[in-house]
C-alpha positions in Angstrom: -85.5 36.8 -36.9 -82.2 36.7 -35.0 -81.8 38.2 -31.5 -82.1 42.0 -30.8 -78.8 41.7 -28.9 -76.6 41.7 -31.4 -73.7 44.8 -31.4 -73.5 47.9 -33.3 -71.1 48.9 -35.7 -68.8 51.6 -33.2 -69.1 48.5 -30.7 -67.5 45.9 -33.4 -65.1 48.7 -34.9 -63.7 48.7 -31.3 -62.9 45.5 -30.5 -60.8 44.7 -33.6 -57.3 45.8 -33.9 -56.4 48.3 -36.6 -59.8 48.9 -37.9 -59.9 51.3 -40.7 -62.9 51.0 -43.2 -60.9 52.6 -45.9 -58.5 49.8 -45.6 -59.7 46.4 -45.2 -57.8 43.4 -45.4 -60.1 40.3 -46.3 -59.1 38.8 -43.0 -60.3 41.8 -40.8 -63.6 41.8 -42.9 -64.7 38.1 -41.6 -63.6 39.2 -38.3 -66.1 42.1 -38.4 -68.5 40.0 -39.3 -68.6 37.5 -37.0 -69.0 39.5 -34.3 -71.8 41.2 -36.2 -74.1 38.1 -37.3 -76.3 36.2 -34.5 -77.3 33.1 -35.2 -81.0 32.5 -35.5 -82.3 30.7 -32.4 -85.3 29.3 -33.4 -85.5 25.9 -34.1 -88.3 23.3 -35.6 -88.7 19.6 -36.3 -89.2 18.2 -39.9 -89.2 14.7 -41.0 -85.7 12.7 -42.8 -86.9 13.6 -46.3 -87.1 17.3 -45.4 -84.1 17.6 -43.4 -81.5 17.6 -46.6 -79.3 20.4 -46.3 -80.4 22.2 -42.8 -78.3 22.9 -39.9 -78.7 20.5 -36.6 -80.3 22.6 -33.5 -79.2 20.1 -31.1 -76.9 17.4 -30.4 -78.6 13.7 -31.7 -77.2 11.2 -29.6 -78.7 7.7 -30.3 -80.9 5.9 -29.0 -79.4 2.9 -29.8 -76.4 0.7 -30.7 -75.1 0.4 -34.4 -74.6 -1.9 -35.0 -77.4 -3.5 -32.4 -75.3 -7.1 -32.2 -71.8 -8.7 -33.4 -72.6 -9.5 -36.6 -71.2 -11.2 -39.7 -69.7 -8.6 -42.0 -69.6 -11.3 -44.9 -71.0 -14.8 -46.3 -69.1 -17.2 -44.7 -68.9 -20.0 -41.7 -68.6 -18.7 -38.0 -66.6 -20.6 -35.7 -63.8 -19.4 -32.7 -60.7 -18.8 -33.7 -59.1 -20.1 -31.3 -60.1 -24.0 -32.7 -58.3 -23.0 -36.3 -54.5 -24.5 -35.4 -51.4 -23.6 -37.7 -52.2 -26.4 -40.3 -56.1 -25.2 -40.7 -59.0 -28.4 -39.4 -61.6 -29.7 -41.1 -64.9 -28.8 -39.1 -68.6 -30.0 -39.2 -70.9 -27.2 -40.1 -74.1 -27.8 -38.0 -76.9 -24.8 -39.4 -77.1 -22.2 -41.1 -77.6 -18.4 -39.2 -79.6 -16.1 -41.4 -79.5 -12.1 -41.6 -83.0 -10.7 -39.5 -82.9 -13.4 -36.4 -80.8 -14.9 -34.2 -79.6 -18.8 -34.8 -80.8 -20.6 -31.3 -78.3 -23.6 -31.8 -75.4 -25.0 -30.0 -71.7 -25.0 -31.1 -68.9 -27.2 -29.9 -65.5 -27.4 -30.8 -64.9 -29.0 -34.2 -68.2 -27.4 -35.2 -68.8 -24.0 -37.1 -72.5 -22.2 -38.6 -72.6 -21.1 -42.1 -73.5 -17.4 -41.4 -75.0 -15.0 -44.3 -73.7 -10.9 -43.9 -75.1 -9.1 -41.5 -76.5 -12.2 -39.4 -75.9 -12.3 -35.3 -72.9 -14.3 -34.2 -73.8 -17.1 -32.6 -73.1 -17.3 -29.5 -69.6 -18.1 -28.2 -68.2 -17.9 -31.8 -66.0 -14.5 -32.9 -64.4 -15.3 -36.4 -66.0 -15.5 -40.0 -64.4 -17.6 -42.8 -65.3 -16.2 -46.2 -67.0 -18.9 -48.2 -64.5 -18.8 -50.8 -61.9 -19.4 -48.7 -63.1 -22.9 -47.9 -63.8 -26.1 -49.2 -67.2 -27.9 -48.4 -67.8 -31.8 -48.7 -71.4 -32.4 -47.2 -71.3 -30.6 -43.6 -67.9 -31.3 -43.8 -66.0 -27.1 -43.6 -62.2 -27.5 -44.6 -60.5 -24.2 -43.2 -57.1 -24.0 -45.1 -54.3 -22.3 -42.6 -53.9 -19.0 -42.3 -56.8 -17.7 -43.9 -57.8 -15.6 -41.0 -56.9 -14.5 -37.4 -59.6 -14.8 -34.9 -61.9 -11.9 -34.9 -61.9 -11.2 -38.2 -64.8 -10.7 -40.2 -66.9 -9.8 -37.5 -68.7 -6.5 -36.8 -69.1 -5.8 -33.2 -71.7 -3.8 -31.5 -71.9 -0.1 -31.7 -69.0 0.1 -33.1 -70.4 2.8 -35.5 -72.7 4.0 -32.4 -73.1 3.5 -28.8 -76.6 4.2 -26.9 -76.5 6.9 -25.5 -73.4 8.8 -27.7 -73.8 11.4 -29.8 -74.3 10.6 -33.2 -74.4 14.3 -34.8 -73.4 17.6 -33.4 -75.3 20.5 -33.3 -74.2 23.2 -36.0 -73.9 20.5 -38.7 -75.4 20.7 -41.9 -77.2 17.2 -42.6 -76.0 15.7 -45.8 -77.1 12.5 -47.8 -75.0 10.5 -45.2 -76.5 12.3 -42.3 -79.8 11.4 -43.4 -78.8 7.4 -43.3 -77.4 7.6 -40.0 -80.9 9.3 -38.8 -82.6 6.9 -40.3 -80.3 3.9 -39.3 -81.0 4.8 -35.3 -84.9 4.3 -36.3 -85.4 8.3 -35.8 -88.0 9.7 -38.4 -87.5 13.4 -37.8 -85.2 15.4 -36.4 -84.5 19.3 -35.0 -83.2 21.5 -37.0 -82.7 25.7 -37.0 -85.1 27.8 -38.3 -84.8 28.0 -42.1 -82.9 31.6 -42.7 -84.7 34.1 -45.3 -82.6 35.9 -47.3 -84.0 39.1 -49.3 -82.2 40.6 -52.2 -82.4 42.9 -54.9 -80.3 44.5 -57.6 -80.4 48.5 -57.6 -79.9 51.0 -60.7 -81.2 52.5 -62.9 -79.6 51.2 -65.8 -80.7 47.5 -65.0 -82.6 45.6 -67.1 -85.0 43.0 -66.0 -85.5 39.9 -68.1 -88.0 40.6 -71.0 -87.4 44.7 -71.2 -86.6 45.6 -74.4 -82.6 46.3 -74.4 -82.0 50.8 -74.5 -79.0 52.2 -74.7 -76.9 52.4 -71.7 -78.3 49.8 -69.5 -77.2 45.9 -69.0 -79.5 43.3 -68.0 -79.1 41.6 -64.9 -77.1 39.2 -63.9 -76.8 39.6 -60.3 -80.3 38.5 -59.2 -79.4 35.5 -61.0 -76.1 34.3 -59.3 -77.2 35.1 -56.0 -80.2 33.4 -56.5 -77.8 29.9 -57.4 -75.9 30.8 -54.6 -78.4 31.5 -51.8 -80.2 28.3 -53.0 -77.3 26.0 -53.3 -77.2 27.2 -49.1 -80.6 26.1 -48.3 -81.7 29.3 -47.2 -85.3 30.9 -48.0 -85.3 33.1 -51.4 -87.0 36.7 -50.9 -86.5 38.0 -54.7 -87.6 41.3 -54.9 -86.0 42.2 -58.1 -84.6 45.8 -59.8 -85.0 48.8 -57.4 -84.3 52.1 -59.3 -82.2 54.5 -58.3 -84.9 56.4 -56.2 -84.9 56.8 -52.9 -88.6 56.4 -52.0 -88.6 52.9 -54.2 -85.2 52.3 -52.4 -86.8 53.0 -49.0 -90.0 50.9 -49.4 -87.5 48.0 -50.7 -85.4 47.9 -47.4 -88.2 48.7 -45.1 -90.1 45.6 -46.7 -86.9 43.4 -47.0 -86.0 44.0 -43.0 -89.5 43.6 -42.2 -89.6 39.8 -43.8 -85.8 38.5 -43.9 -83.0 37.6 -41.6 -80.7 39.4 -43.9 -80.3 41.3 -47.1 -78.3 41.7 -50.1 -77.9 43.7 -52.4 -75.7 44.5 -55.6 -74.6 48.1 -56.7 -75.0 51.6 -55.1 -72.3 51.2 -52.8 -69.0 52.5 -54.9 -68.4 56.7 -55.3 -71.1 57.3 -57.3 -72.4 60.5 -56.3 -76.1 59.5 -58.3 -76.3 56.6 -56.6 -79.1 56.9 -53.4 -78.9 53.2 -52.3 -76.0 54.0 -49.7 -78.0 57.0 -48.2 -80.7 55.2 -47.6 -78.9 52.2 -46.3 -77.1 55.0 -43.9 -80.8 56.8 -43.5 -82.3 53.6 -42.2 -80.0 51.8 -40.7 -76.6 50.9 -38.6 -74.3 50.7 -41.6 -70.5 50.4 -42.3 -68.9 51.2 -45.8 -65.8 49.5 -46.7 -63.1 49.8 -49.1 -61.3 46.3 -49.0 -57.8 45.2 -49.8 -59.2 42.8 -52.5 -59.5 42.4 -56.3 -62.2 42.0 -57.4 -64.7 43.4 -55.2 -63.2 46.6 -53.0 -66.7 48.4 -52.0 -69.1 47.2 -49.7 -71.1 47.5 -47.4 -72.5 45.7 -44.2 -74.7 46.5 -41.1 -78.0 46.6 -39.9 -81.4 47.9 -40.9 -83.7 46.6 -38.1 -82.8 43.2 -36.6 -81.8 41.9 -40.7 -78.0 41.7 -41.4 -77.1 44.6 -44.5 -74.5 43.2 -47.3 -74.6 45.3 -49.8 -72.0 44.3 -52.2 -70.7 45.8 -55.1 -72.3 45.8 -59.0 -70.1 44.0 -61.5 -70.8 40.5 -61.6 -67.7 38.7 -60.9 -66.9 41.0 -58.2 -70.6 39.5 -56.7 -69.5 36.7 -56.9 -66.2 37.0 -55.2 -67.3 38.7 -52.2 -70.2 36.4 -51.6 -68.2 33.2 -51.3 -65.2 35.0 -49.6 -67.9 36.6 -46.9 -71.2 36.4 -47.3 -71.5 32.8 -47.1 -69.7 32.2 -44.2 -71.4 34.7 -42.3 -75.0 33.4 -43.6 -73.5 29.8 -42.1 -73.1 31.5 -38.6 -76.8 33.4 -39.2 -77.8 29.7 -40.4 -76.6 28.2 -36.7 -73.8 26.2 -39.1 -70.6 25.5 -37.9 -68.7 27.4 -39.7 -65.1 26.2 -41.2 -62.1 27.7 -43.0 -62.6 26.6 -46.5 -60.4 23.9 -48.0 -58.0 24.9 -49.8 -55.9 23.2 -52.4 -52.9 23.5 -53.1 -51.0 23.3 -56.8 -48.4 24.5 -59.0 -48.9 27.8 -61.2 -49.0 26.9 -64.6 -48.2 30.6 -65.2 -46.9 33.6 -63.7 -49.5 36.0 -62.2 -48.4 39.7 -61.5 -49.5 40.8 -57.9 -48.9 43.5 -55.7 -48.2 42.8 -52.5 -51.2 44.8 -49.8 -54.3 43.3 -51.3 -55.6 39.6 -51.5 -56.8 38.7 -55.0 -59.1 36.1 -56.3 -58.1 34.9 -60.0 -60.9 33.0 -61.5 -58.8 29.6 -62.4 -59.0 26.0 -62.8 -56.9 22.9 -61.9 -56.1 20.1 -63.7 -54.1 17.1 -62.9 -51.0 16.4 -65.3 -50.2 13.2 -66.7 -46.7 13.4 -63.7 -49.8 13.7 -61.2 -49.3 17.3 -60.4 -52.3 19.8 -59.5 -51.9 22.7 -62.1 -53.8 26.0 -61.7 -54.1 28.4 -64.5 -56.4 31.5 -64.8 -59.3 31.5 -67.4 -58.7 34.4 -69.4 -59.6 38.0 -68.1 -60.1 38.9 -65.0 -61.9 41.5 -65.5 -64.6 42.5 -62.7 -67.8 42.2 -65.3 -66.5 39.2 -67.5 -68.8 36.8 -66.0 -67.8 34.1 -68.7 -64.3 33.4 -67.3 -66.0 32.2 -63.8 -68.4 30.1 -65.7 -65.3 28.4 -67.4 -63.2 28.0 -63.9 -63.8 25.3 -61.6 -62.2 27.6 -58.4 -60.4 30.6 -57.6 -56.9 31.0 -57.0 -55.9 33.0 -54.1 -53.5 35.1 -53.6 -52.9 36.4 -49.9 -52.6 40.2 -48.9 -48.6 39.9 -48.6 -47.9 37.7 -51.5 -46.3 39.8 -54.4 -45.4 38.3 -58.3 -46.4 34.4 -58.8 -43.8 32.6 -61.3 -44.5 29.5 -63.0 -44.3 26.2 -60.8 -44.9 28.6 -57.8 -47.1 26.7 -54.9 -50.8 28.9 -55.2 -53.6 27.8 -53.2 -57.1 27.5 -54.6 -60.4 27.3 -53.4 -62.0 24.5 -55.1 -66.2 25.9 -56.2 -67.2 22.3 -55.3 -71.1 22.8 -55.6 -71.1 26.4 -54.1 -71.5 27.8 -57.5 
C-alpha cells in the first residue's frame, strides 16, 4: 500500500492556481494528480527473468568495468599505429590472440598479432586492421596506407561502464535492454518496487457480462476489457472484480473490498449527472473524493480521490472516452504510484491531411493515424467518428491526435501533434 501521508483533496485544491472542478483543463488535472498519488515504497528483489517491465528501487551502479579490457572490436591484426607510415609496411604477424584469454607473447616493431573480436589487446599494441583490409603471404601482414588511424578498431575499457558508476537509475522501468546490461555486469537479480495492484470494476445496471443472454436496453462490456489490456501492458497486478449494479450495498462491499486489497481503483460509469446512478454517493460516502468536469473531448466527467490509503479514478462509461482519460491521466499517475519516472509523452508531429473543426477552451483527442507519404511527410487523418462509444475507430487508429485547450479550427497541411499508442494500447 502506499504511505498514509499522502494529502487530501481541500489540501491539493489549494495549492494549484485557478482550481475549479467544474472547469478543468487537462493540464490542471495531471497537476492535481501528482500531488495526490504516493509512490509505493516497498521494494523486493526478483531474479533477471522476472525483472521485465518493473520499475528500479535503487540506483545499480556496477560492479565492474564493461568492457573489463581494451579489446578488439573486429577480426583483424593488432599492431601500434604509430609503426603504419604514409606508404603502409609489410609486417610479420607472430600469433594469433583468441576471444576468452589473454595472448602472453611479445610484440616488436615490424610485428603485429592476428586478433579475433572481442579478444584483449595485447599489450603495448592500440590499433586493429580488419582482415580484409590486408594481404597475407605466410606470416607476412601487408598493411595498405591509410586504411586506418591508430586507435581504431579498438574498444577500450568501460567505455560502456565504469566500476563503481551507475549503470541504471532508480525510477526506470527495465526493458529487454535493461535486462542485458544486468546481466552483462554478472548481476542475477536486482531491486525493484513493489509490484502495484490495481482493482477495477464496471458499474450499471445495464451492463452485460460476457455469456448473459443480451435484454433489451443493456450493452455488454467493454470496459473491463480495455482496462484490463491497458493495466497489463503497465505491469501492474490485475484485481478484476467485474459488473457492480447500480446498488449501493453491492457498490459499498465492492469499494470497501477493492481499498482493502489494491493500491488503486478504477472504475467506469456512475460518475456523469445521472441522478439513478449511486456509484458517486458512495465513492463521496466512503471516501475523500473530487468530481470533475474537464475541458476535454471525449471524456469530461470523472472522478479521483481516496477511499482508504487506494487512489479513486473513476472514469467515465462510454468506451472510447475510457480509453482517452486513461492514457491522458491515469497512466501517468499509476507511473508515479508504480515509483516510475515519469515523462511527458512523445509526441509527433505531422501534417493534417484534413481539416478538423475545434473550439478553442477544451483539448480534444481525435482517434487518428499517421502515415508517411511517398514526399516523406508524416500525415495524420482521423478514423471516422469520433463518437465517445464507437470503439471501432480507436481499434483502426494507431494514435491520437491532439489538439490543445487554445487551439481553434485545424485546416489541411496544418502542423497537429499526435501521440503515437506504441504498445500502450
Amino acid at each position: 500500500m502506499t504511505q498514509t501521508t499522502a494529502k487530501t483533496i481541500e489540501q491539493i485544491a489549494a495549492e494549484l492556481q485557478g482550481y475549479d472542478p467544474q472547469a478543468l483543463s487537462a493540464g490542471q488535472v495531471n497537476q492535481f494528480l501528482a500531488r495526490l498519488v504516493v509512490p509505493i515504497e516497498a521494494s523486493e528483489t526478483v531474479g533477471i527473468f522476472d525483472a521485465l517491465g518493473r520499475v528500479l528501487a535503487a540506483d545499480v551502479v556496477s560492479p565492474i568495468s564493461v568492457p573489463p579490457h581494451d579489446n578488439s572490436a573486429m577480426d583483424g591484426f593488432a599492431l601500434r599505429g604509430a609503426w603504419l607510415g604514409e606508404d603502409g609496411r609489410t609486417l610479420r604477424c607472430v600469433g594469433t590472440a583468441y576471444a576468452g584469454k589473454a595472448w602472453a607473447g611479445q610484440v616488436g616493431d615490424g610485428e603485429c598479432v592476428k586478433i579475433m573480436t572481442g579478444a584483449i589487446m595485447p599489450t603495448g599494441l592500440d590499433t586493429v586492421v580488419p582482415i580484409e583490409f590486408v594481404k597475407v603471404e605466410g606470416d607476412q601482414v601487408t598493411v595498405p596506407p591509410k586504411v586506418v588511424k591508430p586507435g581504431d578498431n579498438r574498444r577500450f575499457m568501460g567505455e560502456d561502464l565504469m566500476a563503481g558508476q551507475p549503470a541504471l537509475r532508480k525510477g526506470q522501468s527495465l526493458g529487454p535492454a535493461a535486462l542485458g546490461l544486468l546481466a552483462s555486469l554478472g548481476l542475477p537479480s536486482v531491486t525493484v518496487v513493489g509490484r502495484a495492484r490495481v482493482a477495477y470494476f464496471s458499474t450499471g445496471d445495464e451492463i452485460l457480462s460476457l455469456g448473459e443472454p443480451p435484454r433489451e436496453g443493456a450493452v455488454y462490456d467493454s470496459n473491463r476489457y480495455t482496462v484490463f489490456g491497458l493495466l497489463t501492458r503497465m505491469g501492474v497486478e490485475v484485481i478484476d472484480m467485474g459488473v457492480i449494479p447500480d446498488q449501493p450495498e453491492r457498490l459499498e462491499a465492492a469499494f470497501r473490498d477493492a481499498a482493502a486489497r489494491a493500491d488503486a481503483i478504477i472504475t467506469s460509469g456512475g460518475v456523469s449527472m445521472g441522478e439513478a446512478d449511486h456509484t458517486k454517493a458512495m465513492m463521496k460516502q466512503l471516501g475523500d473524493v473530487a468530481f470533475w468536469r474537464i475541458a476535454m473531448r471525449p471524456g469530461r466527467p470523472m472522478a479521483v480521490g481516496r477511499i482508504g490509503q487506494s487512489v479513486l479514478f473513476g472514469l467515465p462509461g462510454n468506451p472510447v472516452a475510457v480509453m482517452v482519460t486513461f492514457l491522458a491521466f491515469v497512466r501517468p499517475a499509476l507511473q508515479q504510484l508504480m515509483g516510475a519516472t515519469v515523462t511527458e509523452p512523445v509526441l509527433l508531429q505531422a501534417k493534417s491531411g484534413e481539416a478538423m473543426r475545434k473550439k478553442p477552451g477544451r483539448t480534444e483527442y481525435q482517434r487518428g493515424t499517421v502515415v508517411r507519404e511517398p514526399d516523406g511527410s508524416l500525415v495524420a487523418r482521423t478514423t471516422g467518428n469520433q463518437g465517445s462509444g464507437v470503439l471501432s475507430s480507436m481499434v483502426q487508429a494507431n494514435g491520437l491526435i491532439v489538439l490543445r485547450h487554445e487551439q481553434g479550427n485545424v485546416a489541411v497541411g496544418d502542423t497537429v501533434e499526435v501521440m503515437l499508442f506504441d504498445g500502450a494500447i
